[in-house]
C-alpha positions as CSV (number, residue, x, y, z in Angstrom):
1,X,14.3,-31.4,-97.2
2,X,12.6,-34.6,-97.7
3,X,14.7,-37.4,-97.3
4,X,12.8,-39.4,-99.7
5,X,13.2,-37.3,-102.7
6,X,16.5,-36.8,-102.0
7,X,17.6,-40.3,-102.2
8,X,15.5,-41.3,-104.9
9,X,16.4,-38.3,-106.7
10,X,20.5,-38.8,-106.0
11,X,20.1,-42.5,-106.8
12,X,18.4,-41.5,-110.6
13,X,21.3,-39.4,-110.8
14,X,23.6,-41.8,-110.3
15,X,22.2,-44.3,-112.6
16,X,21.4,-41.7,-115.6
17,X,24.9,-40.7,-115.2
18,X,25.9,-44.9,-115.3
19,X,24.1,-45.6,-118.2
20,X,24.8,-43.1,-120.3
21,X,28.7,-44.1,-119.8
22,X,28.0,-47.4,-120.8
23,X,26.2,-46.4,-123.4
24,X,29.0,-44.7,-124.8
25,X,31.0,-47.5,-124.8
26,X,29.9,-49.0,-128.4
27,X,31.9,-46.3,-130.0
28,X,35.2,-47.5,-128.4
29,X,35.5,-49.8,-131.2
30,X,38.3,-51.7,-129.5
31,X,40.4,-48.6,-130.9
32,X,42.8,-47.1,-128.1
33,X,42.8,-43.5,-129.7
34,X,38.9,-44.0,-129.5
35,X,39.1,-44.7,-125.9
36,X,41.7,-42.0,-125.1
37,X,41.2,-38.8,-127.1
38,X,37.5,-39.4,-128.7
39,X,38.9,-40.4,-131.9
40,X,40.1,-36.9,-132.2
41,X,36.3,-35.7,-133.1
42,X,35.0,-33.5,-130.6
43,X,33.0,-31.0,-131.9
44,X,32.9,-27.6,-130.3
45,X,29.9,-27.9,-127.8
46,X,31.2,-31.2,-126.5
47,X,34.9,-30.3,-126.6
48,X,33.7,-26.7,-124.2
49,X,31.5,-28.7,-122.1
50,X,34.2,-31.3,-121.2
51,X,36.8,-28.5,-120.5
52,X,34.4,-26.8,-118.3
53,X,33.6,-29.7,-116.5
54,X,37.2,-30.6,-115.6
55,X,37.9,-27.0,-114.0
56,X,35.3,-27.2,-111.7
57,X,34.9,-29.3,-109.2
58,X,34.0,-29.6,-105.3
59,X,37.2,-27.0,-104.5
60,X,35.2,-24.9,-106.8
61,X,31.9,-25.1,-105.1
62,X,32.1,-26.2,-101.8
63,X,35.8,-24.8,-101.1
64,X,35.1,-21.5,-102.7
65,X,31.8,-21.0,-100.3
66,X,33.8,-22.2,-97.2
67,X,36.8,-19.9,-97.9
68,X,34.9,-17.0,-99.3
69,X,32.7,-16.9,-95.9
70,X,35.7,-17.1,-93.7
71,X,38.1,-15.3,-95.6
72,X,36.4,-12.9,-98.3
73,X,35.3,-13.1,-101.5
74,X,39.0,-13.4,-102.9
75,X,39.7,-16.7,-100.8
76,X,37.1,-18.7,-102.9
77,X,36.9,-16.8,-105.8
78,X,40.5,-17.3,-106.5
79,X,39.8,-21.0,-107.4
80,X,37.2,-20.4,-110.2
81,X,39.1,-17.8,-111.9
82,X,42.5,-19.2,-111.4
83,X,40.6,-22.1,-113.4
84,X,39.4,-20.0,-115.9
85,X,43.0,-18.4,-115.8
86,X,44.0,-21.6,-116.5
87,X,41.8,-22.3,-120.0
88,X,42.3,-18.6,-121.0
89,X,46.1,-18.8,-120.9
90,X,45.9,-22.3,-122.4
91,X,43.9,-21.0,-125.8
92,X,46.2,-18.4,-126.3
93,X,49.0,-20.3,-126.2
94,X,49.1,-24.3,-126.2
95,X,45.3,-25.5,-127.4
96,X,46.7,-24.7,-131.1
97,X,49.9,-26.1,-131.2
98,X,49.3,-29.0,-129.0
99,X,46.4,-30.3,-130.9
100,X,47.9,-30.0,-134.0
101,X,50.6,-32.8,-132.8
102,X,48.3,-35.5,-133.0
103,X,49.5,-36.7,-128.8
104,X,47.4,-39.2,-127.2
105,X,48.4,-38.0,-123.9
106,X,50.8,-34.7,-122.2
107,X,54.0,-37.1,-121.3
108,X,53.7,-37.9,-125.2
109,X,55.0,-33.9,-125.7
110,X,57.7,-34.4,-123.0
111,X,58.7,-37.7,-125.4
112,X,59.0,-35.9,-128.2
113,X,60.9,-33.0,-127.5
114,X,62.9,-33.9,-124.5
115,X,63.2,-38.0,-125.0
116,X,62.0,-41.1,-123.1
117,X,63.7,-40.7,-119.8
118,X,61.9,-37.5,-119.8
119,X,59.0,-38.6,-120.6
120,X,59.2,-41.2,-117.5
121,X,59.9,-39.0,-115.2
122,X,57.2,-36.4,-116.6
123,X,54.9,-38.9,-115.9
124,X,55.4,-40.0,-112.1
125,X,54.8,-36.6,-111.3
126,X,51.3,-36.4,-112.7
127,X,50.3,-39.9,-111.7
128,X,51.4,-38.6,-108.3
129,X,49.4,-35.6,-108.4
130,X,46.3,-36.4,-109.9
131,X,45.8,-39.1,-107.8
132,X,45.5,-36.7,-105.0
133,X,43.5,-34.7,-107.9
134,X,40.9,-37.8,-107.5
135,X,41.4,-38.5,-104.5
136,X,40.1,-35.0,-103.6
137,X,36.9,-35.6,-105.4
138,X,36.0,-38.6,-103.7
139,X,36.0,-37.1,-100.6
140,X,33.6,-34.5,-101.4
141,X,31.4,-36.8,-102.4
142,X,32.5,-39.1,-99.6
143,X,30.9,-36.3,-97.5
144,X,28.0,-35.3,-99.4
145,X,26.6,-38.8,-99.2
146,X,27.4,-39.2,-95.6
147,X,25.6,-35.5,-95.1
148,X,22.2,-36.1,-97.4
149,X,21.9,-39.9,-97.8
150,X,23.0,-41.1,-94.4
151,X,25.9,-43.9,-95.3
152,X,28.9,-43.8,-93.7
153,X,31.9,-41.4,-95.3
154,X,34.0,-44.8,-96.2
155,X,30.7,-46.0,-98.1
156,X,30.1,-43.1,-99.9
157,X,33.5,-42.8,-101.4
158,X,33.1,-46.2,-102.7
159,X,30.2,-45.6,-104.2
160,X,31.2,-42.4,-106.4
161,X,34.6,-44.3,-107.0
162,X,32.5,-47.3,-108.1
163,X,30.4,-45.5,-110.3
164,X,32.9,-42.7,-112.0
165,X,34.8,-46.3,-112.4
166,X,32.4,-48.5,-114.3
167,X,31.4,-45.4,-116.6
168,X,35.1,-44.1,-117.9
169,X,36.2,-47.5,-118.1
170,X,33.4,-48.3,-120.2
171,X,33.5,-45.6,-122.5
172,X,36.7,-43.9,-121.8
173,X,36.8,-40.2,-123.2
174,X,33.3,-40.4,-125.5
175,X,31.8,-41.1,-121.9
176,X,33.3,-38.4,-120.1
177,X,32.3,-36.0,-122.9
178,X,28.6,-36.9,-123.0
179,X,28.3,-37.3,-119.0
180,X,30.4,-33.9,-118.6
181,X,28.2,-32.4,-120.9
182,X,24.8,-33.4,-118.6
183,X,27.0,-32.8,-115.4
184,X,27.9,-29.2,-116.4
185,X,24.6,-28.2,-117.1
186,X,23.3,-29.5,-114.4
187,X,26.1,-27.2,-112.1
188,X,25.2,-24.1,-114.0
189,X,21.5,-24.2,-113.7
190,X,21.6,-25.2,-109.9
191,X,24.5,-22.6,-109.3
192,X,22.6,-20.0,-111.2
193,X,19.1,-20.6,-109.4
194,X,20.7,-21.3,-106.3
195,X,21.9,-17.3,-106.1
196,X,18.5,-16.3,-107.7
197,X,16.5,-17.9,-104.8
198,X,19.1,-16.8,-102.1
199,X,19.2,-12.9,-103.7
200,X,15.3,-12.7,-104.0
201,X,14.6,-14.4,-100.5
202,X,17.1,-13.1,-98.0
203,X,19.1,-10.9,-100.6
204,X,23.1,-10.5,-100.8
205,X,25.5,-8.5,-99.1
206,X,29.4,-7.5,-99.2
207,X,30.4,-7.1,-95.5
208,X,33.4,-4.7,-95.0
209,X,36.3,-5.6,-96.6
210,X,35.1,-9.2,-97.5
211,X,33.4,-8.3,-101.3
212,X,35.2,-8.5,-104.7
213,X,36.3,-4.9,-104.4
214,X,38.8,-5.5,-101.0
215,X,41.7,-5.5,-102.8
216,X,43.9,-6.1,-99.8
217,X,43.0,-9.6,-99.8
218,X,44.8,-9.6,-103.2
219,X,47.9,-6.9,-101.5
220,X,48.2,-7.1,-97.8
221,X,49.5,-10.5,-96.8
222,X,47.4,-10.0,-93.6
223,X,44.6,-10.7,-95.0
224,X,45.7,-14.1,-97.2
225,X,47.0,-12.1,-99.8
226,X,50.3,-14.4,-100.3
227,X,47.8,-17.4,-100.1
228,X,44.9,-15.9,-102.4
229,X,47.8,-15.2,-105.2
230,X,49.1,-18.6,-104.6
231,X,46.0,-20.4,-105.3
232,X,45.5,-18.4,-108.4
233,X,48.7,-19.2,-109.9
234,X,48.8,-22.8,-109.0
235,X,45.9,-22.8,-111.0
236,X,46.2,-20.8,-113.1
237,X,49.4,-21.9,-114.5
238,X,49.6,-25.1,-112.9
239,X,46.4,-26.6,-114.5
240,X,48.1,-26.0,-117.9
241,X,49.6,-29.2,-117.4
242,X,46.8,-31.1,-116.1
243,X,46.5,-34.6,-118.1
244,X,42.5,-34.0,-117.9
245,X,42.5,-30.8,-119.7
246,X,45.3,-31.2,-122.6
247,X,43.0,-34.6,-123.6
248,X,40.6,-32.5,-124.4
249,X,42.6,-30.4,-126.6
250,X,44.1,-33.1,-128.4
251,X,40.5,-34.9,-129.1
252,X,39.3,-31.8,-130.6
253,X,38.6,-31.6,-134.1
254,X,40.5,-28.7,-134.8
255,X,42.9,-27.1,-133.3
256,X,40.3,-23.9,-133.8
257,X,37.6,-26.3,-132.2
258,X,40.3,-26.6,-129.2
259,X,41.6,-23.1,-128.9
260,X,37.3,-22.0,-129.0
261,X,36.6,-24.6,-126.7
262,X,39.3,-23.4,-123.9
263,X,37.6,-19.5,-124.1
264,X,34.1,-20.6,-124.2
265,X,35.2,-23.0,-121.0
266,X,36.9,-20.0,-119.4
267,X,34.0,-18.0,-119.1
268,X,31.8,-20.7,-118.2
269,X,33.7,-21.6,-115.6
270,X,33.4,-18.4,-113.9
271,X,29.8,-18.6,-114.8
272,X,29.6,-21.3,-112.4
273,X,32.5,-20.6,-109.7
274,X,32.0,-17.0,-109.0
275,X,28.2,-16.7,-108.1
276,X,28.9,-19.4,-105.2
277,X,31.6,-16.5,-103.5
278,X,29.1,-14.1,-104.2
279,X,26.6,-16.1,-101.7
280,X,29.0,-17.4,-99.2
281,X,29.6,-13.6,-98.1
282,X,25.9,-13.7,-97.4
283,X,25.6,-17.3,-96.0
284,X,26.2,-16.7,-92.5
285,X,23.6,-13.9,-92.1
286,X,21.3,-15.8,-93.8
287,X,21.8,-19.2,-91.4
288,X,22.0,-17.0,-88.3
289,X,18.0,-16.0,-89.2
290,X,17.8,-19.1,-89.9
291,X,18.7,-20.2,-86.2
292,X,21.1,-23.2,-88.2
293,X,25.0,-23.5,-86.6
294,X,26.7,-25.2,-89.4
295,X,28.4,-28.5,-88.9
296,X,30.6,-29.2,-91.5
297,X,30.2,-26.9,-95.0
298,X,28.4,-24.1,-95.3
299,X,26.6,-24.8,-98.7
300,X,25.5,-28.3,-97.2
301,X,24.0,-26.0,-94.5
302,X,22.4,-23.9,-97.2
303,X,20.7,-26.7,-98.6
304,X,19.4,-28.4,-95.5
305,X,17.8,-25.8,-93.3
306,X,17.0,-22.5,-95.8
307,X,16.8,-24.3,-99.5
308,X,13.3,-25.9,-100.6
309,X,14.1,-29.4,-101.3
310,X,13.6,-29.1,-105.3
311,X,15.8,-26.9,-105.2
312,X,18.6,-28.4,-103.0
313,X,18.5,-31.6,-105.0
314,X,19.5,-29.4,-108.1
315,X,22.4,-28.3,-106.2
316,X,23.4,-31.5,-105.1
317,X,23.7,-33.0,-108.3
318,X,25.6,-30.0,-109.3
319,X,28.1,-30.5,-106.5
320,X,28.0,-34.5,-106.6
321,X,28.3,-33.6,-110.9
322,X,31.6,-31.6,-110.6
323,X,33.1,-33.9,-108.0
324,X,31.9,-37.1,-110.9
325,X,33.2,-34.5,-114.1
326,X,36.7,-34.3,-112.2
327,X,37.1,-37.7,-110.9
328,X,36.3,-39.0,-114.7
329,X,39.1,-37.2,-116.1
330,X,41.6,-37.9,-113.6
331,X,41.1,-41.8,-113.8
332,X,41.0,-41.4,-117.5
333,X,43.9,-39.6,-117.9
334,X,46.8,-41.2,-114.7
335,X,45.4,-44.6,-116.1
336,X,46.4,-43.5,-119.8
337,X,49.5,-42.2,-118.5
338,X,50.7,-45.6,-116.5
339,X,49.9,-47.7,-119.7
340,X,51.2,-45.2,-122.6
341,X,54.0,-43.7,-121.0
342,X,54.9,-45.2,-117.8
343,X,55.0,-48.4,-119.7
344,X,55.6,-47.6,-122.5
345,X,52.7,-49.3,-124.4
346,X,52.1,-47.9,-127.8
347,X,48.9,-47.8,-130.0
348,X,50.2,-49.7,-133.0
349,X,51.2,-52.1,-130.1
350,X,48.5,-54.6,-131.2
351,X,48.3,-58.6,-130.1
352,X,46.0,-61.6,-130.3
353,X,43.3,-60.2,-128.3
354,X,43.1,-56.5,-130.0
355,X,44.9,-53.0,-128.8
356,X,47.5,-53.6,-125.7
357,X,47.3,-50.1,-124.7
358,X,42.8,-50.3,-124.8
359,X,43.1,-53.0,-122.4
360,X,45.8,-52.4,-120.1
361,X,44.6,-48.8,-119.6
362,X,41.5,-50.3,-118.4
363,X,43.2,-52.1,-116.2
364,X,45.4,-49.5,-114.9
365,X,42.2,-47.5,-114.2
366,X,41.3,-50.3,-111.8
367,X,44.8,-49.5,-109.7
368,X,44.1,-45.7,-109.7
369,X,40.7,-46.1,-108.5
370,X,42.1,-47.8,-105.6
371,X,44.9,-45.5,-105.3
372,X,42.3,-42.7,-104.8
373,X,40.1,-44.1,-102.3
374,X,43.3,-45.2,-100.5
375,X,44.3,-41.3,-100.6
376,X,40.4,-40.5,-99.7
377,X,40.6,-42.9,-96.7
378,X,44.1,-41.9,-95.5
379,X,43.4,-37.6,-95.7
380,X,39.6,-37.2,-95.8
381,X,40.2,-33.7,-97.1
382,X,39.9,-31.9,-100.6
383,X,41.4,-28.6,-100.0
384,X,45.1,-29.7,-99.4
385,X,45.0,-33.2,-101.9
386,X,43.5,-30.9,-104.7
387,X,45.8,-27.5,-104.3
388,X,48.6,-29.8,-103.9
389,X,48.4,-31.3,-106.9
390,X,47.7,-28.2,-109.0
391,X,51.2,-27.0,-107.5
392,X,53.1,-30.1,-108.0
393,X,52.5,-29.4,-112.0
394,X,53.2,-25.5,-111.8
395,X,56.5,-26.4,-109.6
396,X,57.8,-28.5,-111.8
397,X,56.2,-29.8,-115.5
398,X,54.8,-26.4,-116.9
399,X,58.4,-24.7,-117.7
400,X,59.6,-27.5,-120.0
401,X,56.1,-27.1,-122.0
402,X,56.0,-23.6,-122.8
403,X,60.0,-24.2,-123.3
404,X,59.5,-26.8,-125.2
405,X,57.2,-25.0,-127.7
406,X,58.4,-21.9,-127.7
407,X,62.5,-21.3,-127.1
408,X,64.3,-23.0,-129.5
409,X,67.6,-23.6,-126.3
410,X,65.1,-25.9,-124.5
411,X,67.2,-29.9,-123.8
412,X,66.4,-32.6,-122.2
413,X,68.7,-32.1,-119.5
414,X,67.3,-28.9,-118.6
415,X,64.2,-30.3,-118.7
416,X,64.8,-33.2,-116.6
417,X,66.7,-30.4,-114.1
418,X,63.1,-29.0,-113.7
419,X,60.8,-31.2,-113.5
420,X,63.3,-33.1,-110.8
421,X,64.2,-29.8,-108.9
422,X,60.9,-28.2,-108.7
423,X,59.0,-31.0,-107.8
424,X,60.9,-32.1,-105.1
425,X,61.5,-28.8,-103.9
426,X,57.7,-28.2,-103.9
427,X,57.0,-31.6,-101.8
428,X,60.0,-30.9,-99.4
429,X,58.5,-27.5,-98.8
430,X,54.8,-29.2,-98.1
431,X,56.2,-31.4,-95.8
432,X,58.0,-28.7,-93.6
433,X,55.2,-26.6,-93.6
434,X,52.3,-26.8,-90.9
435,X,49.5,-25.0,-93.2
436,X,49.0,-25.4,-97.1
437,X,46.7,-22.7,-98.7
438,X,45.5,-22.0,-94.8
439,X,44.5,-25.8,-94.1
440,X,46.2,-27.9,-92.0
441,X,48.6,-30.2,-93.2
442,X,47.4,-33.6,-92.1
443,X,48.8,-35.7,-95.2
444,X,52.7,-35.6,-94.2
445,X,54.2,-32.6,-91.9
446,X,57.5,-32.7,-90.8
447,X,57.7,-30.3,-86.9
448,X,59.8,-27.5,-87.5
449,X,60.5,-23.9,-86.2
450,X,61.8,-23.0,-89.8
451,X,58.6,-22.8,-91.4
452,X,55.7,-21.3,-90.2
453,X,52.1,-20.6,-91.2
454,X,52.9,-17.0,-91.9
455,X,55.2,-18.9,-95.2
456,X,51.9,-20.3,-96.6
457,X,51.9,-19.6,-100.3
458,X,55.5,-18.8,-100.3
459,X,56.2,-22.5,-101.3
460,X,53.6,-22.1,-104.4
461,X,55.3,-19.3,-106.1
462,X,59.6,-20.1,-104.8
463,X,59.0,-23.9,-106.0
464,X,58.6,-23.4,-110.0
465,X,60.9,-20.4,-109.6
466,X,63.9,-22.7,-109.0
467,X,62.9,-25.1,-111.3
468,X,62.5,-22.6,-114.2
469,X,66.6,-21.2,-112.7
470,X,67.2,-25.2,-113.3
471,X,66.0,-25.3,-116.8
472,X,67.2,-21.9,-118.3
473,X,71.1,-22.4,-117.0
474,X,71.2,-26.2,-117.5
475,X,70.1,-25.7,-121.1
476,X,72.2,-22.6,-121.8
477,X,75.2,-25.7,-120.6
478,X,73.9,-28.5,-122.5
479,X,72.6,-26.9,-125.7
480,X,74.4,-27.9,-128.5
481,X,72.7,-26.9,-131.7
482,X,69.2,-27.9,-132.8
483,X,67.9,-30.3,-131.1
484,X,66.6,-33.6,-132.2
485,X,63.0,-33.1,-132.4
486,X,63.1,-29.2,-133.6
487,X,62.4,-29.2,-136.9
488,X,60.8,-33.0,-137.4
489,X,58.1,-32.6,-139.8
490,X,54.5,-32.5,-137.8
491,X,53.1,-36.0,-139.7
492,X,56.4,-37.6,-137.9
493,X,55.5,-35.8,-134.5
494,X,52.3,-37.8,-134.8
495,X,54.0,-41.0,-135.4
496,X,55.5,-40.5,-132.7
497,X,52.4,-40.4,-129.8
């Protein structure tokens, strides 16, 4: 691959991507709802186009190819669709309802239903985990520069933090939408011409029990089913209460425009995640021709010794787009979530120099940068910062939203009993076990003979089990009538984010 073109062509990338942030950052209008939720005005090409950006990401492309080689094609595919899952689930049940609330941000929800304690605690647990949600992202890219332009790993995670930092700070959510929008096209086409060139030129193959149709990888636990169904309902159903994705919904226009949005984004997102499992099965054959013993990822692989360079540089701005599309969201959203509801800083909350929450969310963006580089440095892996903070929202936040909106017993103190139990259940469980998802646990692992790798995946599906126990028989105690929030009109709902 030439070099040259390469780094020129990464480089334009980067600055394209830059500028048209900035450029987005005249319609802020020193308005925090601007900044935030896009004014509440996405229409339904931007609105699908920023979801779909958000579910994939560098777990989606270079994780799926990795797994899906090793493993089979349920391994990686089991990320894109658990994402699509995700979206699916999310406009048949929440994209309506939530958008028609008028919330800024997904602790507002927890606020009004369940009260401001809950709403605090609500919020640690998703600055917690999508900081390792960020943190993820840069190290994919962290990689990908060190692989293709030849800095050091430490300098290319400051660069893509650097970057994804100036532009969302800029322009906040108009930003993200219209650099999603480029990034996302940008994956599809090079995913999509990627398994053209690979299918015409060396042409694809399922070997034994690896292709979409080995089911055992889905029902024998010998071969990963506990950890394949894991990873699909972590995302799956743990992604339902990802900060990123419910901003979306509640800048849509409509709540039509956000329900449309979330299917049209589902089936993109497989559009894009499932052709790269498709290829991995092939990969190794392909490389072995090739005479090329990978060091590191198989797609980087791929695209140095088989892929003409053209054609690689397409696919590294795809890859180096989903890691900026995700990283975007999750400063956007943890730094709206310090300043709105960790601190409590409201929009009518106005002083001398304009909206308090604008500027201190801008500011708090500046602290969760740094937090995830500081995760990047520390674990310089995606697969266990990114699963684990999927899970960390299924274990504990997802059973007081649907709760919340749909059983009419749902209190706070329930509430609080879930989110509490199940997340700390969920992070005493990762820290006792050796393997999370079938990669090492490097971030914090406690020596044990309790827990062993043949638990892996276990954890996932026992963690939101006990917190949903928690919430039903704590509320069935505490419930004493309506509750506060049941029947407020809607206009007061809004009022109240």
């Amino acid at each position: 691959m030439g070099d040259k073109v390469l780094f020129w062509g990464v480089l334009l990338f980067l600055f394209a991507t830059l500028g048209v942030g900035v450029w987005a950052a005249k319609q802020i209008k020193g308005d925090s709802v601007n900044y935030l939720v896009a004014g509440r005005g996405l229409v339904l090409p931007l609105a699908a186009a920023t979801l779909m950006a958000q579910s994939v990401d560098s777990n989606a492309t270079l994780g799926n190819t990795d797994l899906a080689a090793e493993f089979g094609f349920w391994a990686g595919a089991s990320l894109p669709v658990g994402l699509a899952l995700c979206l699916f689930l999310t406009a048949l049940f929440f994209a309506k309802p939530l958008n028609r609330m008028g919330l800024i941000t997904l602790p507002d929800f927890y606020r009004v239903k369940y009260g401001r304690i809950t709403e605090f605690v609500a919020s640690i647990v998703m600055v917690l985990s999508f900081s390792f949600l960020l943190a993820g992202n840069l190290v994919a890219g962290g990689y990908l520069f060190q692989a293709f332009l030849g800095t050091s790993y430490l300098a290319g995670v400051m660069l893509i933090a650097t970057v994804v930092f100036i532009y969302t700070a800029s322009g906040g959510l108009f930003a993200v939408a219209y650099t999603d929008a480029i990034q996302v096209l940008i994956a599809l086409v090079g995913s999509l011409l990627l398994f053209a060139f690979l299918g015409t030129t060396f042409g694809l193959d399922m070997p034994p029990g690896m292709g979409p149709l080995a089911f055992e990888q889905l029902t024998n636990p010998a071969s990963g089913a506990l950890i394949n169904w894991a990873t699909l309902l972590a995302l799956g159903l743990g992604d339902i209460v990802a900060i990123d994705f419910m901003a979306r919904v509640f800048a849509a226009d409509s709540p039509e425009t956000a329900q449309r949005a979330c299917f049209i984004g589902s089936f993109g997102t497989l559009l894009i995640g499932v052709p790269f499992s498709i290829m991995a099965l092939s990969a190794p054959r392909i490389l072995e021709q090739a005479g090329i013993t990978p060091d590191g990822p198989l797609l980087y692989a791929l695209l140095q010794g088989v892929v003409p360079p053209v054609l690689g540089l397409l696919v590294i701005a795809a890859i180096l787009s989903a890691s900026l599309s995700t990283a975007d969201g999750a400063i956007l959203g943890t730094s709206s979530v310090m300043a709105h509801n960790v601190l409590g800083i409201r929009h009518d909350d106005h002083h001398a120099e304009g909206d308090k929450l604008l500027l201190l969310t801008r500011v708090m963006a500046v602290v969760v940068t740094l937090l995830g580089v500081f995760f990047a440095l520390r674990v310089p892996q995606t697969g266990v910062l990114l699963l684990l903070a999927f899970d960390m929202g299924f274990a504990g936040l997802l059973v007081p939203l649907a709760g919340g909106l749909f059983w009419p017993k749902a209190t706070r103190e329930g509430a609080l009993a879930c989110i509490v139990l199940g997340s700390i259940t969920r992070l005493t469980l990762f820290a006792l076990m050796p393997t999370t998802f079938g990669i090492e646990n490097t971030l914090f692992y406690l020596p044990n003979s309790l827990f062993t790798a043949e638990f892996d995946g276990i954890p996932t599906l026992l963690s939101p089990l006990i917190g949903l126990v928690a919430f039903v028989v704590i509320s069935h105690l505490t419930y004493k009538g309506a509750t506060a929030t049941a029947d407020v009109p809607e206009r007061q709902l809004q009022q109240l984010s």
